[in-house]
TORKOL-4160 file (C-alpha; in steps of 0.2 Angstrom, whole numbers, padded with zeros to 4 digits, m for minus):
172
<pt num="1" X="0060" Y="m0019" Z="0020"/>
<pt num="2" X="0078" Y="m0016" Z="0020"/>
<pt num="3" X="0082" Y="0002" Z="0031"/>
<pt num="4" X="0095" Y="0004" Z="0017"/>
<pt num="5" X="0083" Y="0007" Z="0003"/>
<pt num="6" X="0088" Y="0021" Z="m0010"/>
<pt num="7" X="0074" Y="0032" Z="m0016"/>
<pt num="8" X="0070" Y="0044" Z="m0027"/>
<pt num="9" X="0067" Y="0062" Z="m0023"/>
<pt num="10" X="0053" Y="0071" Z="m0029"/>
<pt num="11" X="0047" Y="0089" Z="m0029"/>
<pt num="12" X="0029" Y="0097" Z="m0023"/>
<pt num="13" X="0024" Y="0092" Z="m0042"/>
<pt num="14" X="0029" Y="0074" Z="m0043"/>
<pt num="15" X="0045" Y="0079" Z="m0056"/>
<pt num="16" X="0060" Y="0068" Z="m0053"/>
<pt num="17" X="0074" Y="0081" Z="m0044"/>
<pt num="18" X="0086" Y="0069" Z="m0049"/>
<pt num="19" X="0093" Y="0067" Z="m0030"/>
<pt num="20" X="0093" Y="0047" Z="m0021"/>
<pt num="21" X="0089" Y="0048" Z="0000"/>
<pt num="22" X="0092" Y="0033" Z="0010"/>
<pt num="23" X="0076" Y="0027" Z="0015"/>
<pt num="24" X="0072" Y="0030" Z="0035"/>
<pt num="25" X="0090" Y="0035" Z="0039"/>
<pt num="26" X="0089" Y="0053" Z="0029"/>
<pt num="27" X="0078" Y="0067" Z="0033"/>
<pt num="28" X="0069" Y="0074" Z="0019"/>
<pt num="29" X="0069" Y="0095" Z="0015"/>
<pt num="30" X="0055" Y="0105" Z="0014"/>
<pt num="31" X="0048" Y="0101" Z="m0004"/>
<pt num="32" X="0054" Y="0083" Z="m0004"/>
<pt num="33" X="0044" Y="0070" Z="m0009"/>
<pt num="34" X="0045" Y="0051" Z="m0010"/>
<pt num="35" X="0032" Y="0041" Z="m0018"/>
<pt num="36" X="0022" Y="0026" Z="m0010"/>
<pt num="37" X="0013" Y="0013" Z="m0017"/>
<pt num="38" X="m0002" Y="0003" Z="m0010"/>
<pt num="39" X="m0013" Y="m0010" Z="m0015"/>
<pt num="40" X="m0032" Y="m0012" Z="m0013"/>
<pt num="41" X="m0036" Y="m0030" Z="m0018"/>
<pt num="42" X="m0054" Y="m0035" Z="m0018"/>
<pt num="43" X="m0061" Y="m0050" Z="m0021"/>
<pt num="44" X="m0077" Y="m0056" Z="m0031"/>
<pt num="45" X="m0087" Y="m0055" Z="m0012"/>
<pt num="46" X="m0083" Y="m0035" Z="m0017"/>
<pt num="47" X="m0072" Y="m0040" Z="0000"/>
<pt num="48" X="m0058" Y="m0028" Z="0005"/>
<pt num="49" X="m0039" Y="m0040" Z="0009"/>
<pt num="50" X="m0031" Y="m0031" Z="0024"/>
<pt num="51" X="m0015" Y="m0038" Z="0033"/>
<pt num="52" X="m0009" Y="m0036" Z="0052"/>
<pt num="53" X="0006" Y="m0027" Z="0055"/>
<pt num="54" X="0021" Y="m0036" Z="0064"/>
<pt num="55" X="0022" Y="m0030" Z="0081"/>
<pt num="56" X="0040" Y="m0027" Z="0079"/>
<pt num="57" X="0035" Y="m0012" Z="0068"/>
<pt num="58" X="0043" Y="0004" Z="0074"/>
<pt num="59" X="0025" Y="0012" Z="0065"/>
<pt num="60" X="0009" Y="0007" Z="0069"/>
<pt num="61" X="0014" Y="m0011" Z="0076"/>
<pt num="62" X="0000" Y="m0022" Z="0074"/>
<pt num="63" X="m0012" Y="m0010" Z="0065"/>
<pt num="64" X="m0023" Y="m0018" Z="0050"/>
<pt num="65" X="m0018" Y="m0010" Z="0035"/>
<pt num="66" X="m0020" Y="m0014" Z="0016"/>
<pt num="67" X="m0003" Y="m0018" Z="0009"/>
<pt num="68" X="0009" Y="m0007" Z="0001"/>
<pt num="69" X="0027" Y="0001" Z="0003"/>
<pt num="70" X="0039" Y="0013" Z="m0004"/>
<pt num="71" X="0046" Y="0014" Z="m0022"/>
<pt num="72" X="0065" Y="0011" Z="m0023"/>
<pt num="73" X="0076" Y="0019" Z="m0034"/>
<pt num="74" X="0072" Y="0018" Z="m0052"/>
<pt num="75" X="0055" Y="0007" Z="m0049"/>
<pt num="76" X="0041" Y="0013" Z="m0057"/>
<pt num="77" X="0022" Y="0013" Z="m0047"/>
<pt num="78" X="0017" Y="m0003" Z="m0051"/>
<pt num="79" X="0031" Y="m0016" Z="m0054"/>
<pt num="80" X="0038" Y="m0007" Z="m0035"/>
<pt num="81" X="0020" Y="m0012" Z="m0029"/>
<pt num="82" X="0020" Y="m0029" Z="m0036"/>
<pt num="83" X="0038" Y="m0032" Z="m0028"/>
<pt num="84" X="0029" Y="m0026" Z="m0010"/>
<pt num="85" X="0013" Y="m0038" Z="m0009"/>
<pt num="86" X="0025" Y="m0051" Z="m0015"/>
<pt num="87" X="0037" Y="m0047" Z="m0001"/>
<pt num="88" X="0025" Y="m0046" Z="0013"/>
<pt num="89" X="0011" Y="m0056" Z="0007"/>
<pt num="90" X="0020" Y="m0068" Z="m0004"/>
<pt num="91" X="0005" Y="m0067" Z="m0017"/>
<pt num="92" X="0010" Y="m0061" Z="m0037"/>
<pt num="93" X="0001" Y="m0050" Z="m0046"/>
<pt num="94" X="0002" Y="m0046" Z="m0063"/>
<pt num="95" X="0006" Y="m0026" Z="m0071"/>
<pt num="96" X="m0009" Y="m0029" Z="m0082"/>
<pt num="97" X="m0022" Y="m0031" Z="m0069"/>
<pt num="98" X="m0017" Y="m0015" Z="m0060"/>
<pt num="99" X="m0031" Y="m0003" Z="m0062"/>
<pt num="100" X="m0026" Y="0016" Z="m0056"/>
<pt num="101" X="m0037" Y="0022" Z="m0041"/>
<pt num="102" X="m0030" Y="0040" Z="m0037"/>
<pt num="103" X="m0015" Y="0049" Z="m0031"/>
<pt num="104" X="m0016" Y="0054" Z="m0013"/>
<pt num="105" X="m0002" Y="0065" Z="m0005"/>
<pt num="106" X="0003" Y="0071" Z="0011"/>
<pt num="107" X="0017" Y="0079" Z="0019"/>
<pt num="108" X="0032" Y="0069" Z="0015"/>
<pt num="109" X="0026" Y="0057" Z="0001"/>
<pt num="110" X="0015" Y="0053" Z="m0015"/>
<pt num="111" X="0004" Y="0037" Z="m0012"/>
<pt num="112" X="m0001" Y="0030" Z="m0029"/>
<pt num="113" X="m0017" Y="0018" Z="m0025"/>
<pt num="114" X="m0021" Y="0005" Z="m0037"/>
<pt num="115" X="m0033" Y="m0008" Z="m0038"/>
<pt num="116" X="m0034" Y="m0027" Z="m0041"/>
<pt num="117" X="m0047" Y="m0040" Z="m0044"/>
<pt num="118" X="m0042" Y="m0058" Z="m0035"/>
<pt num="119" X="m0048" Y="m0072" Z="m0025"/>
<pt num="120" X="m0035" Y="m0077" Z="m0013"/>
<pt num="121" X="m0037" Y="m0090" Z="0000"/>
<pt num="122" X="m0031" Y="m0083" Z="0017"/>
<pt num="123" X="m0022" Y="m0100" Z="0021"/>
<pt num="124" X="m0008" Y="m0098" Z="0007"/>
<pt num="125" X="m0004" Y="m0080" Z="0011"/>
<pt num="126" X="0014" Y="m0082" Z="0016"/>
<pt num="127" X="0020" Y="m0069" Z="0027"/>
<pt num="128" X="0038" Y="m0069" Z="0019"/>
<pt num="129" X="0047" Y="m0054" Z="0024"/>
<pt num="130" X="0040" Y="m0053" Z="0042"/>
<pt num="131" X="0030" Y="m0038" Z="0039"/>
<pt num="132" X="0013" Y="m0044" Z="0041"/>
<pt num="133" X="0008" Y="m0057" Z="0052"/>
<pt num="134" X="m0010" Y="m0059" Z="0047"/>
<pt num="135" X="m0024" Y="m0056" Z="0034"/>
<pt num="136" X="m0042" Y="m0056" Z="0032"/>
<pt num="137" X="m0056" Y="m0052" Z="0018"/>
<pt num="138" X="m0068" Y="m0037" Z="0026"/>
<pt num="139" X="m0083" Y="m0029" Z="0022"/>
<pt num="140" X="m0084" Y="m0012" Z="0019"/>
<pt num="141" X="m0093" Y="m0008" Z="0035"/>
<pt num="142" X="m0081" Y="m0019" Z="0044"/>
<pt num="143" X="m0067" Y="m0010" Z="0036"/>
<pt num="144" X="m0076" Y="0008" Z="0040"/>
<pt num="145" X="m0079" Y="0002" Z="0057"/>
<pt num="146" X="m0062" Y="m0005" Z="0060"/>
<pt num="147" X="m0057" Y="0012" Z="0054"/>
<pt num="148" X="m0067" Y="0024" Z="0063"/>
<pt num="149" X="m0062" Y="0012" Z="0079"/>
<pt num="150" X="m0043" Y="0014" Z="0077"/>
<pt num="151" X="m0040" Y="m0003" Z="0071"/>
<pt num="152" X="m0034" Y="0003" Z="0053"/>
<pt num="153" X="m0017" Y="0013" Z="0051"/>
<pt num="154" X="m0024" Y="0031" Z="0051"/>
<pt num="155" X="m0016" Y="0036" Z="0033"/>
<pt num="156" X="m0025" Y="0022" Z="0021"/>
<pt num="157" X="m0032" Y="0034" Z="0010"/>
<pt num="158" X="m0048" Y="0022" Z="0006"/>
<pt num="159" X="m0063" Y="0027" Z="0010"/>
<pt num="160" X="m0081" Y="0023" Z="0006"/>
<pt num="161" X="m0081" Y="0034" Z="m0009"/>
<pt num="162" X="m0066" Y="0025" Z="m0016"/>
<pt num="163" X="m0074" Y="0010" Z="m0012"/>
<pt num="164" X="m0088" Y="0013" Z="m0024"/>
<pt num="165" X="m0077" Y="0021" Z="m0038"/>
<pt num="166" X="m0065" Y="0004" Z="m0034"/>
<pt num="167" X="m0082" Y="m0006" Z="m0041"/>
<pt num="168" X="m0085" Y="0001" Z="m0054"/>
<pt num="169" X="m0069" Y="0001" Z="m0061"/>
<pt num="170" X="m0066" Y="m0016" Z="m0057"/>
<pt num="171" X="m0084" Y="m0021" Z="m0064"/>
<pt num="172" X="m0091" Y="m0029" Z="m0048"/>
């Protein structure tokens, strides 16, 4: 993450206002919106991939989280997602095996959740940008537990439900 990163301005309807902020350095207005992206990657164990935030993180230092960031300037939701889980995770996806989960939204920010079937072996995840400094696969009652215990960054917008739906749609 660069604390230089242009982003688009959005308003309460997720229209383009046309205005750029620079990311973490301006405030946004009442009515503004950015729009963030995260990943839920599971694997054919129907097993949940969440990374360890750096401790140098100003937010939620070494909270478990699954991976995801903020779209720059221009990016559209899944190409700006693939560029994040590349840059902290050092793993490539590919555009067409994104599957759309939901939109969830909160005061500042849409998150736009999407969905990806891979086996990845912990050992070649390559922490590349310093983000993240570990991974795991978990079980959904891990993850709930982790969760409920404080362990999971408190906006991940996944939940048991979504888990289901995630299976479904991802025919495992």
């Amino acid at each position: 993450m660069n604390n230089q990163d242009i982003v688009d301005i959005y308003d309460e309807n997720k229209n383009k206002t046309g205005k750029t902020k620079i990311r973490h350095k301006d405030i946004l207005e009442k009515g503004e919106f950015i729009i963030g992206v995260q990943a839920i990657i599971i694997n054919s164990k129907k097993q949940i991939l969440i990374s360890q935030r750096s401790a140098l993180k100003a937010k939620l230092p070494l909270k478990w989280e699954c991976n995801g960031g903020a779209l720059l300037s221009g990016e559209d939701a899944v190409d700006g997602l693939i560029r994040e889980i590349y840059e902290e995770l050092g793993i490539r996806l590919l555009k067409e095996e994104a599957i759309f989960l939901k939109t969830a939204k909160n005061d500042h920010r849409f998150k736009e959740i999407y969905l990806f079937k891979k086996d990845i072996e912990i050992d070649k995840i390559q922490y590349k940008d310093g983000e993240a400094i570990d991974a795991k696969w978990v079980d959904i009652n891990e993850f709930i537990s982790m969760f409920n215990n404080g362990e999971i960054v408190y906006n991940v917008d996944f939940d048991i439900n979504d888990y289901e739906n995630s299976l479904l749609l991802l025919g495992i």
